[in-house]
C-alpha positions as CSV (number, residue, x, y, z in Angstrom):
1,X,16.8,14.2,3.8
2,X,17.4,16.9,1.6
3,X,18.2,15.6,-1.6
4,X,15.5,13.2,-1.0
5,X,13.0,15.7,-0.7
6,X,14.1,17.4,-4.0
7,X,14.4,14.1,-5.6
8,X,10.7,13.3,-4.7
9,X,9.8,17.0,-5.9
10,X,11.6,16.7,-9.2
11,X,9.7,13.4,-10.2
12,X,6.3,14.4,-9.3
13,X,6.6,17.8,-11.2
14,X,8.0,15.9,-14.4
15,X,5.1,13.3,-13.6
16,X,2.0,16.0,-13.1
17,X,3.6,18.2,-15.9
18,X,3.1,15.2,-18.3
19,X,-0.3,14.0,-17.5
20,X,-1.8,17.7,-17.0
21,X,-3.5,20.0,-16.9
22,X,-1.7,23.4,-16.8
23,X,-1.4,24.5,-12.9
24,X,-3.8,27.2,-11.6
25,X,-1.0,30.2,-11.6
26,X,-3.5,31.8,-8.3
27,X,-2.5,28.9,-6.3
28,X,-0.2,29.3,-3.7
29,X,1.0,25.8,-3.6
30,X,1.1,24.1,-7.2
31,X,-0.1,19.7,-7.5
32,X,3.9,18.5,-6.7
33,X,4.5,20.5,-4.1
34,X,0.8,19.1,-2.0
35,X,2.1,16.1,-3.1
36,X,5.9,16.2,-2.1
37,X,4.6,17.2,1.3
38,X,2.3,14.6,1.9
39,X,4.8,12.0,1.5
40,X,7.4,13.7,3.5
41,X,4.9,13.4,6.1
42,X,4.7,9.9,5.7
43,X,7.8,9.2,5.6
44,X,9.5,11.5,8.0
45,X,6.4,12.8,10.9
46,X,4.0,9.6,11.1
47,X,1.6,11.2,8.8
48,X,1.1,14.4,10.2
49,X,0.8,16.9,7.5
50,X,0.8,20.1,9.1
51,X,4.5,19.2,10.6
52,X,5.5,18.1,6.9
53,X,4.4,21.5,6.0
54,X,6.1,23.4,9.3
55,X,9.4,21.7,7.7
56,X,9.0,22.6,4.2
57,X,8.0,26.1,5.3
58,X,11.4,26.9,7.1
59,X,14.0,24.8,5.0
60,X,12.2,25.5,1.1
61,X,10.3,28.3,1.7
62,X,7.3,27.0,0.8
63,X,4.0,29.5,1.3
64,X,1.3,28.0,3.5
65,X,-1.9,27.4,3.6
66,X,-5.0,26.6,5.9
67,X,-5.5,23.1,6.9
68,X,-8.5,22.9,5.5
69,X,-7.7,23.8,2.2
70,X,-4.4,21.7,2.3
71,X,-6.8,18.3,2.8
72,X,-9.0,19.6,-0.4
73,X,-6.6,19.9,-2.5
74,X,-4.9,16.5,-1.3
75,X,-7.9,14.8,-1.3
76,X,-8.5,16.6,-5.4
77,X,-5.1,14.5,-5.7
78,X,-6.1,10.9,-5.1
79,X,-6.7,9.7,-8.5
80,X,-3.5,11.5,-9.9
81,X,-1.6,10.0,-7.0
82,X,-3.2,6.2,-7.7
83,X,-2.2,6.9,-11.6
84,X,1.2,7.4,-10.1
85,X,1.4,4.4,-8.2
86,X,0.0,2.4,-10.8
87,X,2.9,3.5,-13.1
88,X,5.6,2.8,-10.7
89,X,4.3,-0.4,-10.1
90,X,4.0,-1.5,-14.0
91,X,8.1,0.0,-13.9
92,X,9.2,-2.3,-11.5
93,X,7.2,-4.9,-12.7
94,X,9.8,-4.9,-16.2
95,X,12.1,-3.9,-13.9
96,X,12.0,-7.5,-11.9
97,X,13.5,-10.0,-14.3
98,X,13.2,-12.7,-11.6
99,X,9.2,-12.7,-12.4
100,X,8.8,-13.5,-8.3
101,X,6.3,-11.8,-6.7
102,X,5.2,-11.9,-2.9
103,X,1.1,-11.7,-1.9
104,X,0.4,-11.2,2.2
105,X,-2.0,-9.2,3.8
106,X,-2.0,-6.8,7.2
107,X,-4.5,-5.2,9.5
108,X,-5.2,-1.6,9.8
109,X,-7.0,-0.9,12.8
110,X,-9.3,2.4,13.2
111,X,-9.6,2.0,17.0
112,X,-9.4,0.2,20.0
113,X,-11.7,-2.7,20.3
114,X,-13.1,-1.0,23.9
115,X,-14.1,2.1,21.2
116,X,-15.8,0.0,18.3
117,X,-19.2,1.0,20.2
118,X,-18.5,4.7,19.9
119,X,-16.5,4.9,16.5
120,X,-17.6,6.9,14.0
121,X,-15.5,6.0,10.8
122,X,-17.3,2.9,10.6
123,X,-20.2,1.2,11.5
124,X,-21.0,-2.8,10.7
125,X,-19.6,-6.3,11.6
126,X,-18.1,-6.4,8.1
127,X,-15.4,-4.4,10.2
128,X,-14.5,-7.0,12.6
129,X,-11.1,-8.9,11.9
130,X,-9.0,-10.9,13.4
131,X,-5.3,-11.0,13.2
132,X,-3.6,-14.7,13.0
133,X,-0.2,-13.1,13.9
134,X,-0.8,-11.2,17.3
135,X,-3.8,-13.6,18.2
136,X,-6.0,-10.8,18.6
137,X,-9.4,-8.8,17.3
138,X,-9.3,-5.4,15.2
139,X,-12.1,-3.5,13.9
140,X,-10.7,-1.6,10.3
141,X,-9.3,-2.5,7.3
142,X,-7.3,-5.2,5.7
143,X,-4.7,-4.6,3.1
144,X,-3.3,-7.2,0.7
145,X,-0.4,-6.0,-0.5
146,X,1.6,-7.7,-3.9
147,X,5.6,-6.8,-4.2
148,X,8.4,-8.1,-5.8
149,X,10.6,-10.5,-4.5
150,X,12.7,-7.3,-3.4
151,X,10.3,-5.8,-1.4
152,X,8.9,-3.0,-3.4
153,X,4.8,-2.9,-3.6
154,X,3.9,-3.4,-7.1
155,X,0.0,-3.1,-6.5
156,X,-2.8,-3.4,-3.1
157,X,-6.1,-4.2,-2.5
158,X,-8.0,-2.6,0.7
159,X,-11.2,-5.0,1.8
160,X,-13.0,-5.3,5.5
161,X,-11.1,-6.2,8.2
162,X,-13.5,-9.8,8.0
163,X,-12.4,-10.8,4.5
164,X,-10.5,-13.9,4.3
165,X,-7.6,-13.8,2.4
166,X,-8.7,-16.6,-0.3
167,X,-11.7,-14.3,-0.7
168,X,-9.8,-10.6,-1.5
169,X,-7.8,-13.0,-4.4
170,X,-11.0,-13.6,-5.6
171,X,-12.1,-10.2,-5.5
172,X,-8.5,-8.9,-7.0
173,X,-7.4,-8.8,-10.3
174,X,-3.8,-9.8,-11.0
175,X,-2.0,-7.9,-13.3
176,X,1.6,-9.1,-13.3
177,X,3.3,-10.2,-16.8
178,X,2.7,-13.8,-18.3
179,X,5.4,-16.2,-16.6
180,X,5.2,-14.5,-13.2
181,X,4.9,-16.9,-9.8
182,X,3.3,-15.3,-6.7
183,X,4.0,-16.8,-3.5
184,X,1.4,-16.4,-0.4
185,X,0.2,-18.3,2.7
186,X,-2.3,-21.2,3.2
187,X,-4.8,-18.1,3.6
188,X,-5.1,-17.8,-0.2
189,X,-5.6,-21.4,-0.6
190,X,-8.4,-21.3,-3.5
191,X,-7.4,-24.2,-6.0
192,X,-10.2,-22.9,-8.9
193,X,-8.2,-19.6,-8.9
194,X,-4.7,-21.2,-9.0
195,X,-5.9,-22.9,-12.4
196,X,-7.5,-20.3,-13.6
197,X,-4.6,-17.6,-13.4
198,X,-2.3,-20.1,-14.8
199,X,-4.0,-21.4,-18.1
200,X,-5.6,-18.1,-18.7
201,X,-2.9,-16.0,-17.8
202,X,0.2,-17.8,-17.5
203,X,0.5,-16.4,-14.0
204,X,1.2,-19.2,-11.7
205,X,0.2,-19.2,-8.0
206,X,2.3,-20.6,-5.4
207,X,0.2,-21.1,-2.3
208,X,2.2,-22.8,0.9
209,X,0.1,-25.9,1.2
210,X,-1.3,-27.4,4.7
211,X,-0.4,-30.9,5.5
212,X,-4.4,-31.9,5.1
213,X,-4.0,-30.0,1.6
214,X,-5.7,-31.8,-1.2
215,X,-2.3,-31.1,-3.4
216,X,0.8,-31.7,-1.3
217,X,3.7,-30.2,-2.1
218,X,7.3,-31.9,-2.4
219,X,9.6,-31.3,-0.1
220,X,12.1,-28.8,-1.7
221,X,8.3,-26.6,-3.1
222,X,7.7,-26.7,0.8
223,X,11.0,-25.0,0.9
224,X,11.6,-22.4,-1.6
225,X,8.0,-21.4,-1.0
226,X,8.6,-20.8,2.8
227,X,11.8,-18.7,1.8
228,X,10.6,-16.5,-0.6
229,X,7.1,-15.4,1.1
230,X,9.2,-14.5,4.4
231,X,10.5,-11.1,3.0
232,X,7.0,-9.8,3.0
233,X,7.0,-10.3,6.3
234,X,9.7,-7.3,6.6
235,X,8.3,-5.7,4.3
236,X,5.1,-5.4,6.8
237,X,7.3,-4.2,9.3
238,X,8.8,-1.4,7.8
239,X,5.9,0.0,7.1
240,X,3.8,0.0,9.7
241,X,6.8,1.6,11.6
242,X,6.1,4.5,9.5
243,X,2.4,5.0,11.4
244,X,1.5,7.0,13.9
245,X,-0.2,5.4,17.1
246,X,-3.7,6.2,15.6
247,X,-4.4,7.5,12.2
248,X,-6.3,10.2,12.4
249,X,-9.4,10.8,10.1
250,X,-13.0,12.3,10.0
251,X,-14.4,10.3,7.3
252,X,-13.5,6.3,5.9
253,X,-12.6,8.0,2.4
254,X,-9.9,10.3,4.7
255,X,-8.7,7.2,6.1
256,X,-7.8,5.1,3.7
257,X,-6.2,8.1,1.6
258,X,-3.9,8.5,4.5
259,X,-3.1,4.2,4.4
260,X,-2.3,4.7,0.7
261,X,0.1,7.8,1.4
262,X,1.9,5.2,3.3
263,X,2.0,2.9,0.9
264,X,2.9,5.1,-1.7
265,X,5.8,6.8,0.3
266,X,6.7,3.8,1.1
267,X,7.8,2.6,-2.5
268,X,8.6,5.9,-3.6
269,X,11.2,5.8,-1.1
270,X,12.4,2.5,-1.7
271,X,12.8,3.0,-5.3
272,X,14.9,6.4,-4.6
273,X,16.8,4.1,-2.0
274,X,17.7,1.4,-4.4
């Protein structure tokens, strides 16, 4: 764990020290070091920041400083942090010569459905998903999530827990290189897209078809398609493992910085992995 902490140190100082500006020299803690914490947290103590801190604190050294003015400066963060992901996921997008690509999506719930009366993060049926894998209701978020046919997120999309699948595609922009494929369930079904992306953009969507689908598939598409969207599936997994039993938040903003930490830590750590 140690050389991974320095390693994620390292590339966030090179990172912030190229995009700017200058470090405040009053501050206790400097942008990498906020940042290096927050995804040891995720990563390593289900999101809880103030034991990511405890740990840096006794094995680096590093000075502390109030809760409070730990989330400011985190939250200050976000939109260096999303430039960051942005450019790790245009690197592995040269970086994957097989131009495969997986599309899925996965609920994020705020609270227990007994609770939706009483929660305070959100208010509104927009809220109100439901969960075709468990077979059950969940009031939050839904994240569709794009990776490479290794596993490693390349770029995401948060909507309302009720948007269907086919409807975040059309709400998403696809930015993945001419000549890419991008395998997903029935869910994303949406024929007008699938020509769309491929005559304007040469990005060619491979939707697992229903046997009442309009275009059938042959039997070897029915196949490879089934193969390569299953990874996702672990990929899902892996990191949801990495959340606590509740994420804890005051405000939706809070919230959803936290679910991108994850995601973020998440390839971060699978890039330093591979």
């Amino acid at each position: 764990m140690a050389d991974k902490t320095i390693a994620i140190y390292c590339f966030f100082d090179d990172l912030f020290k190229i995009m700017g500006p200058k470090p405040d020299v009053h501050c206790k803690l400097n942008d990498a070091e906020i940042a290096t914490v927050a995804v040891i947290a995720a990563l390593s103590f289900y999101g809880n920041q103030a034991a990511a801190c405890g740990y840096m604190q006794r094995h680096y050294g590093m000075k502390m400083i109030h809760k409070s003015g730990f989330n400011r400066r985190l939250s200050r963060l976000q939109a260096k942090l999303i430039t960051v992901f942005s450019a790790l996921g245009a690197s592995l997008k040269e970086l994957n010569t097989s131009a495969r690509y997986m599309i899925d999506s996965f609920p994020v719930a705020v609270c227990r459905n007994c609770r939706i009366p009483v929660c305070k993060l959100l208010k509104g049926r927009s809220y109100h998903g439901y969960n075709e894998a468990k077979k059950e209701y969940f009031y939050g978020f839904k994240v569709q999530l794009i990776t490479t046919a290794d596993g490693l997120p390349v770029d995401y999309f948060i909507t309302a827990g009720s948007f269907h699948d086919s409807t975040a595609l059309q709400a998403m922009q696809l930015n993945l290189p001419a000549g890419s494929e991008l395998y997903g369930d029935s869910g994303y079904t949406d024929y007008e897209q699938e020509d769309l992306y491929a005559e304007c953009d040469q990005i060619y969507l491979r939707i697992y078809r229903k046997k009442n689908s309009l275009r059938s598939d042959q039997p070897w598409d029915v196949f490879l398609k089934k193969t390569y969207r299953k990874p996702i599936e672990i990929v899902f997994s892996q990191i949801t493992n990495l959340f606590p039993r509740k994420i804890h938040a005051v405000t939706a903003q809070g919230f959803m910085l936290k679910l991108f930490l994850f995601l973020l830590s998440f390839t971060i750590n699978g890039c330093l992995e591979d």
